[in-house]
N, C-alpha and C positions, 0 to 999 in steps of 0.2 A: 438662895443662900449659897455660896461658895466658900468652899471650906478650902484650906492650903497645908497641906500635910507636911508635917517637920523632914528636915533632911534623913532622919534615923527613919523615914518609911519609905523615903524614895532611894536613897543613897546619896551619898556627894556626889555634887559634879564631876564627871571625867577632866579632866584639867586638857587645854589645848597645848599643842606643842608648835612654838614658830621660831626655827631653828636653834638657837642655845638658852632658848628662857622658856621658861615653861610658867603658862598663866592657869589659876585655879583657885583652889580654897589657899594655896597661900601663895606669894609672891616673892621671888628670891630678882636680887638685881643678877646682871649680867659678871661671869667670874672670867679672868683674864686666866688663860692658859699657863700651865706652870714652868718655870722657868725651868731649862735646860742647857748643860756644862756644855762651854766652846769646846770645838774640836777641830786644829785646825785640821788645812785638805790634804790631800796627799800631794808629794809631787808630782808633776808636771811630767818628769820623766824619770828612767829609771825604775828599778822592782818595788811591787806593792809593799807597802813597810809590815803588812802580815807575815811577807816570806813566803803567801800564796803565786799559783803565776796563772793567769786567766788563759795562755794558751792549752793546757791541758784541762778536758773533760775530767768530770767531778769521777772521787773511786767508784763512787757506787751506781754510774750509769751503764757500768758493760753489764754489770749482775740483772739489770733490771731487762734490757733489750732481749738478755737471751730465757729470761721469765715470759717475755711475749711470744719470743719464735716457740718456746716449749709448746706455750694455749694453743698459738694458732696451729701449730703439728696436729697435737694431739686431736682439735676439734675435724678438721680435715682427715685424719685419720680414720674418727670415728667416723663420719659420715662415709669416708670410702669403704671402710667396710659394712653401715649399712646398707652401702647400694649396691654392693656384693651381693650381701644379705638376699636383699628383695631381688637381685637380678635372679638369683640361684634360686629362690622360693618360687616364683613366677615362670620357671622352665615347666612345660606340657600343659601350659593352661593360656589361655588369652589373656594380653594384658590387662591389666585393671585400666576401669574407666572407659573401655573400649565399646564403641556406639555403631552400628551400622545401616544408615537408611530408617534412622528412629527405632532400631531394637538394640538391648543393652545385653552386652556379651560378656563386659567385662570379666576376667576370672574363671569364665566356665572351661571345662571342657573341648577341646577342638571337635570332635567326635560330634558332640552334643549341641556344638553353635551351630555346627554345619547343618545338621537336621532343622534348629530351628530356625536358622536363615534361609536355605529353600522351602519349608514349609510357610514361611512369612514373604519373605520375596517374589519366589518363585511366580505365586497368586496375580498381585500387582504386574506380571508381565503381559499378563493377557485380557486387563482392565482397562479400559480407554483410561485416560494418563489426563488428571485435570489443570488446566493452566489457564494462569490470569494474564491479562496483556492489558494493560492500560485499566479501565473498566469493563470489561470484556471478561467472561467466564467462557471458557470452553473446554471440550474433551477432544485429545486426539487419538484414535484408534494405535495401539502400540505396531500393530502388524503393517502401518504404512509410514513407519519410522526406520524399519529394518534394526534395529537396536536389540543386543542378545546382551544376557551376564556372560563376563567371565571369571565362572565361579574358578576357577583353579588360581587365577591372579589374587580373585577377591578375599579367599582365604586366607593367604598366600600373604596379602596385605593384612589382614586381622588377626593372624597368627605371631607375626612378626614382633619381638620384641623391641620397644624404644631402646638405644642406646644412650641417649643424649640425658643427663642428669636431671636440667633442668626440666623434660618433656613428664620423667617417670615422677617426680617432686611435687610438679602439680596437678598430677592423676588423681594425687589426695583429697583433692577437693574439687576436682571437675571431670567431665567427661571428657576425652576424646571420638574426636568421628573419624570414622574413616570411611570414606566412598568405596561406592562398587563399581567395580571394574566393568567398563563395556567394550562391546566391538559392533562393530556395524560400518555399511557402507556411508560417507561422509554426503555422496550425492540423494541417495534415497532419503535420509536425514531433510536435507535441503528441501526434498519436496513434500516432505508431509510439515514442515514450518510455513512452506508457503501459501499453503491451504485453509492458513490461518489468516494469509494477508487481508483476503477479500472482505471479513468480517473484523476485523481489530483493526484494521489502517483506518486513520482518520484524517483527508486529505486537508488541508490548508483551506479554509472558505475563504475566497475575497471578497473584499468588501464591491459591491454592487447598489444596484435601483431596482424594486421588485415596483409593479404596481397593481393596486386594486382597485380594481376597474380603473378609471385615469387620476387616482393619487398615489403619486409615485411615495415608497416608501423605501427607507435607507437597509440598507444589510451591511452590518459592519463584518470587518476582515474578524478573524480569528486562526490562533494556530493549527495547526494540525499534527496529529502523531503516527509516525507509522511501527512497524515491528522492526527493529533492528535484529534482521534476521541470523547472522552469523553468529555474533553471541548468543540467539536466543536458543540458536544449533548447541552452543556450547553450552549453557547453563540445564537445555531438556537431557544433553547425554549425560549430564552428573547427576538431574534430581528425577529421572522417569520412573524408578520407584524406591520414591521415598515416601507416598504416602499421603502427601500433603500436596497442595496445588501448591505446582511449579511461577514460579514470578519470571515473567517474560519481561527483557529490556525494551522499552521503548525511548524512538527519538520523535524531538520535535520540532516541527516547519512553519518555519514564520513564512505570513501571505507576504506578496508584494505592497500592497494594498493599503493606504492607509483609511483613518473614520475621515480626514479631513476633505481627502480625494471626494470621499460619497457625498460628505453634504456641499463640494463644489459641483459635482456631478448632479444630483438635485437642483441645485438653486439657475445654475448654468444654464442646464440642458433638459434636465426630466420636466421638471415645471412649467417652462414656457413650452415644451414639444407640446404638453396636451391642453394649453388653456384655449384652443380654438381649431377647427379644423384648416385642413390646405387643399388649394386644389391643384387638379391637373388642367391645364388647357390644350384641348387636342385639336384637329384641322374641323372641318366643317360647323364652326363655333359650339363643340364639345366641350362639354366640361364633368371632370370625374372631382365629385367632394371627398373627400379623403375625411373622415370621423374623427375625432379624439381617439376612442375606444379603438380603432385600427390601429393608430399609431404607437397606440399604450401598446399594443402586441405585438406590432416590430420592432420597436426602440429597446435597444440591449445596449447592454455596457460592458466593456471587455479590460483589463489589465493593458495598459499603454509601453510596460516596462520600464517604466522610470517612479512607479507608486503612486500614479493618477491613473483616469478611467477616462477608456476612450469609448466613445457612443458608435454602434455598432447597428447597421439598418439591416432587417428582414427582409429585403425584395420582396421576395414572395410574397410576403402578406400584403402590400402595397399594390404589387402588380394584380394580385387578385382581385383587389377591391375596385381598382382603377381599370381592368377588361369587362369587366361586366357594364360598364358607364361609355366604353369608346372603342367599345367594337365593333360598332358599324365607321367607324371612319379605316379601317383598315381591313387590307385582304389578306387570309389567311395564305399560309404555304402548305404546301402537299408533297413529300415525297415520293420520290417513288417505290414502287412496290413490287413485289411479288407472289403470287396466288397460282396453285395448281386447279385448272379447271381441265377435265376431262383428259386429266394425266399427264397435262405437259402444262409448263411455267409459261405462264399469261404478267408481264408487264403491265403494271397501272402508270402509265404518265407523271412523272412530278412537274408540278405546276411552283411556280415563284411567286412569292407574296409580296408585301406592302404593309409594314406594320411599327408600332413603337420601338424604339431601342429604349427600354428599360432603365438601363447601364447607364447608358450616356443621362436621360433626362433626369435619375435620381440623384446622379453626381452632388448637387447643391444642396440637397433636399436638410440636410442637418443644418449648416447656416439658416437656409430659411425658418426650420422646426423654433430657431431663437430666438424669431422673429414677435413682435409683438400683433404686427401690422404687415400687409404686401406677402399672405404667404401663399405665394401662385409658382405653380413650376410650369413652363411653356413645353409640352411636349415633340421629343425629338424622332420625326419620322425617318425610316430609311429603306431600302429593299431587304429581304427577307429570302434571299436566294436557298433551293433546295438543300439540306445537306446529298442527299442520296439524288441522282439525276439519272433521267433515262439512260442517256450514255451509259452513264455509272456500272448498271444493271445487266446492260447488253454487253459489255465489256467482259465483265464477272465471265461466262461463259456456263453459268450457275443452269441447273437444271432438276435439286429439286432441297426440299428440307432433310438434313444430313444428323441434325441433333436437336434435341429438342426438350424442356425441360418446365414445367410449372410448381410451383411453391404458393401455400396460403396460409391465410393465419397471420394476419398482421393488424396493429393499432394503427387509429386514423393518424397519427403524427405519425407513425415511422410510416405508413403508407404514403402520405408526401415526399418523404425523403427516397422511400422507392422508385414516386414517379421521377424525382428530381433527377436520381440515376438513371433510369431507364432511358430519360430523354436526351440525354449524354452522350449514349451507349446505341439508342437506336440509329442503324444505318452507318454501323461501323465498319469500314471495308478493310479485310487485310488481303494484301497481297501476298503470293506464294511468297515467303521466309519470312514475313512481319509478324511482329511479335505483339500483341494487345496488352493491356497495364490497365485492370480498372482501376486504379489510384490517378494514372494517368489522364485517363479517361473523365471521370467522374468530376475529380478535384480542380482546385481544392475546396473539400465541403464545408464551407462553414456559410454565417448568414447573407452574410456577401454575395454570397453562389447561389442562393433560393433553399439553404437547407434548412432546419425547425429542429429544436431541440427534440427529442424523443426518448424513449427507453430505450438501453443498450446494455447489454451482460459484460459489466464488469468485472472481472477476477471470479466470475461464477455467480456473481449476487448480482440482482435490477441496478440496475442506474439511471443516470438521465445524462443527454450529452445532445449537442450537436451534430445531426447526422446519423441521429440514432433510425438501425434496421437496414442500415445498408449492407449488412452482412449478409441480411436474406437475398438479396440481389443478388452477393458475390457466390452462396451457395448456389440460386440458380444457375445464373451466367459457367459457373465451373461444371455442372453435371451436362448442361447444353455442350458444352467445349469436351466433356468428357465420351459424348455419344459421338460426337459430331469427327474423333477420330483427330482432335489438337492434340498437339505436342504439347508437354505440361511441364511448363516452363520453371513456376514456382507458387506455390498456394500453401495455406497453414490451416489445421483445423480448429477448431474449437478448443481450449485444455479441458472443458466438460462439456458432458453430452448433450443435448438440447434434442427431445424424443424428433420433432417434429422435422428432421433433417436425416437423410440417410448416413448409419454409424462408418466411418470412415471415407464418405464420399462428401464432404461437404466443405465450405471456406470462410473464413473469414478475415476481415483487411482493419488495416488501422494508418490512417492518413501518416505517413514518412516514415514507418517502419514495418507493417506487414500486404504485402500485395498479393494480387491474384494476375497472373501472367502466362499465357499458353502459345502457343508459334502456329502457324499455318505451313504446316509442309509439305501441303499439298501442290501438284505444277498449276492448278486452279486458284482463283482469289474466292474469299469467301465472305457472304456479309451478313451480321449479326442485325436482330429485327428484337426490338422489345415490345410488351402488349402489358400493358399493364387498367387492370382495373381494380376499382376498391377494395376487395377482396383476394387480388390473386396477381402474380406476376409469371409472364409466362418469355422466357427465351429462348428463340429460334436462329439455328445458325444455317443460310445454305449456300451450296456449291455443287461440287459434284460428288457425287454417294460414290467411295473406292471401299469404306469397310464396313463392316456388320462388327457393333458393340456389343458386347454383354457385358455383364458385373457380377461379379459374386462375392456374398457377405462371408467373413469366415466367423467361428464360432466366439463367442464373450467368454475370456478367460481371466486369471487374475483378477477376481474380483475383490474391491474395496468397500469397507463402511463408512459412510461419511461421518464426521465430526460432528460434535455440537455446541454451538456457541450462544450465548446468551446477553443480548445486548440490554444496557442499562434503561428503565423506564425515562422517558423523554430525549431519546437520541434517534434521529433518524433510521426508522427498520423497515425493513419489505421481508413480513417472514416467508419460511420457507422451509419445505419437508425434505429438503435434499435430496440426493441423489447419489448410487454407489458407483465408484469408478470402475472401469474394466481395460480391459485391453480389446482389441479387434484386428479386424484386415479386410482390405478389399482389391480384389484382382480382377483386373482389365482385363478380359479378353479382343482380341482385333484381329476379325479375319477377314483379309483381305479378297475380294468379289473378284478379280478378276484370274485368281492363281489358286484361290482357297488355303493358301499359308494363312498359320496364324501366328499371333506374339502375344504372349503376357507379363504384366506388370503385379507384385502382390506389394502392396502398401499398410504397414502396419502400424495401426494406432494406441495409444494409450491416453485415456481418457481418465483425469483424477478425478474424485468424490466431490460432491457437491457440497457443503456443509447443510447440516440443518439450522437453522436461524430462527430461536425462539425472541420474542420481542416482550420488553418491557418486566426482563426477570428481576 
């Protein structure tokens, strides 16, 4: 049943309204507007027939303009003399809203901030100092920043009252900070940020071909970020105690590299290199098969410079595989040598060989790797003439070993890259004022030259690189050069210490920017002999013996805490317990056997902190 209740329960309609008629409970027509008396217009020209004149402003708008200037005086007024007010009430006290390093002063006391700003401050000076870089958590030791308060500024700045209106206006409702004054050396600074690098730099991956076992798989490019270290100077000298971990600017490095490059690099090159082996064909119907599995592990791929990837051969590993298959079609070579038997220099004969040129027959070897079919390389014989020759030796005028130096402790990849040097190096002749360059020497090392990726200390932390452990070499080679009475031309150390190397006698090189270079001044030639076995490198320099070497260590002073930094779970880590930096010295003595004069050198090291490297914090 539906019931419809009377107007008197619900109300009347509200009536609608569309524009002059109004529809509802009742309906009126539309009413014409009411008539209005003509009036004609005025003229045309001539004064308004009022007797008014529109040039002059109305009487009562001067009264009213100088009713405004009165407000605005008066309201200006007021306010300058509240800012009186508060400037005059505010004298022997700290401004209001005043914040420093996260403690609130506002209003206190100067007397009384001061205590509790060195009692709050002061602390945080001598607390390793925590900062984020990127994803990266670390602590860096305050005392290897050189960074002091300057409390007498600092005050000095917190004391001070604002003069500017607007500054003191919105103290009302917010804080003011104000920073603590520092001083410190701008270079010492520099070097406790850099300490940082090793662990928060994250260089640019190119994109690459990794394989397992022989399927070759893609590695795309990706950025990379490093510490943009001069700001990062500037931002640690304003927040090192503030309390809070400091935020380190970081920049970021696009690879060269593109995904498209890899998967042509793939399809191109990686794939057909390993879908079959190749061989060598050598002289007395020899043949060396070359594996997939070999090739998967010289085949590298390097940045072209134009943002494709150029295929990059390991000799080495080639050449290894293919000597052991065609070594008897070739005669080895012999240098010659040097042996003291029964106290005088006994000559071994160098002999000439007959053997593969490498270089020359690997030339083609990547066109063929694309091959589907035909993939034979026709080995290129040639002579194998001594480097070191008898002449050579009887020339020297050499009479016995003058320096002489061994090193151990090495991984079987940078042990390759050892021998690789070594064989460089062996039967190096300098004549009286010649000057040796193991960069010279050596280079350039990369896969081309027979070298193997390896571990290498980078910036203080493992890495991996091309050519890695050649450093050991150059420490050897420089302590033989250093017995042996070489002028010492040019060598760099370590920036951290590395136990297994003598503290301030040691070297290390970086292919086109740090070298290891000593001079022969003696009126004798002298020739450099390497010995290298799995375990140990061992260099020998001889000539004629004019000095008697010694060395002495000087005491470890200045010592350093290392940092701590905390790499994110899933980013590439090699932990590590660190290491404390120091200072050192080591002084050459050289006394000369024929006069008993002597001369010394003292060379003085400093060695920074290692960081410590926790993984997957």
């Amino acid at each position: 049943v539906h019931t419809v209740q009377p107007d008197s329960a619900w109300g009347a309609p509200a009536p609608e309204t569309y524009g002059a008629e109004t529809y509802g409970a009742e309906t009126h027509p539309p009413q014409a507007p009411p008539a209005q008396a003509y009036a004609p217009p005025p003229p045309a020209f001539g004064p308004p027939t009022d007797g008014s004149n529109d040039d002059e402003p109305p009487a009562d708008r001067s009264p009213r303009r100088k009713r405004r200037a009165l407000i605005v005086a008066a309201v200006l007024g007021v306010l300058a003399m509240l800012y009186v007010v508060d400037l005059v009430l505010s004298q022997g006290a700290v401004p209001r809203g005043v914040t420093v390093a996260g403690v609130n002063v506002g209003g206190m006391n100067p007397a009384e901030t001061e205590i509790l700003l060195r009692s709050t401050i002061q602390s945080r000076t001598t607390q390793p100092i925590p900062v984020r870089a990127g994803e990266v958590q670390a602590t860096i030791d305050p005392r290897t920043t050189g960074l002091q308060v300057n409390w007498d500024r600092t005050l000095k700045n917190v004391n001070a009252q604002p003069l500017n209106p607007w500054t003191r206006f919105i103290t009302l409702f917010s804080d003011r900070r104000v920073g603590v004054a520092t001083i410190g050396d701008p270079n010492t600074l520099a070097g406790a940020i850099t300490q940082l690098v090793p662990t928060v730099d994250r260089p640019p991956i190119e994109g690459n071909v990794r394989f397992q076992g022989t399927k070759p798989l893609p590695v795309e490019p990706k950025a990379g970020l490093r510490l943009d270290q001069a700001t990062a100077a500037d931002v640690l000298r304003r927040e090192w105690v503030s309390g809070v971990p400091v935020i380190l600017p970081m920049l970021e490095d696009q690879p060269t590299t593109t995904s498209e490059s890899v998967k042509l690099a793939i399809e191109q090159v990686a794939t057909p290199a390993v879908s079959a082996p190749f061989t060598i064909a050598g002289e007395k119907s020899k043949e060396a098969s070359i594996a997939p599995t070999v090739i998967a592990s010289a085949l590298h791929f390097v940045p072209d410079g134009s943002g494709g990837l150029r295929p990059d051969i390991e000799a080495a590993r080639i050449e290894a595989a293919a000597d052991a298959q065609l070594a008897s079609t070739e005669q080895p070579v012999r240098d010659a040598s040097l042996a003291l038997q029964g106290g005088k220099p006994v000559v071994t004969p160098s002999v000439d060989g007959r053997g593969i040129d490498y270089e020359v027959t690997l030339k083609p070897l990547v066109d063929v790797l694309r091959r589907p079919t035909d993939r034979r390389l026709v080995a290129t014989y040639g002579p194998q003439p001594a480097k070191l020759t008898t002449q050579d030796v009887n020339r020297l005028g050499i009479t016995d070993v003058i320096g002489e130096f061994t090193t151990s402790g090495f991984a079987a990849d940078s042990g390759l890259n050892i021998r690789r040097g070594a064989q460089a190096i062996n039967g190096t002749i300098l004549k009286p004022g010649e000057t040796f360059s193991l960069n010279g020497t050596t280079g350039p090392r990369n896969a081309g030259s027979g070298y193997v990726e390896a571990g290498i200390i980078q910036d203080g932390h493992p890495a991996r690189g091309v050519g890695g452990g050649v450093s050991q070499l150059a420490t050897t080679t420089y302590n033989a050069a250093y017995f042996a009475g070489m002028t010492d031309v040019a060598h760099t150390e370590h920036s951290f210490y590395i136990s297994r190397y003598p503290a301030a006698r040691e070297a290390t090189v970086f292919e086109g920017s740090i070298d290891l270079k000593f001079r022969n001044d003696n009126p004798t030639g002298v020739l450099i002999q390497t010995v290298w076995t799995p375990s140990s490198i061992t260099v020998r320099i001889y000539g004629v013996k004019r000095y008697v070497v010694t060395s002495a260590t000087g005491p470890r002073t200045n010592p350093t805490s290392p940092g701590e930094v905390t790499i994110p779970a899933g980013q590439p880590c090699s932990p590590s317990n660190g290491s404390g930096g120091f200072t050192t010295s080591d002084t050459r003595t050289m006394r000369k056997i024929s006069t008993g004069a002597t001369k010394s050198n003292t060379r003085t090291v400093t060695y920074r902190p290692s960081p410590k490297v926790i993984c997957g914090g």
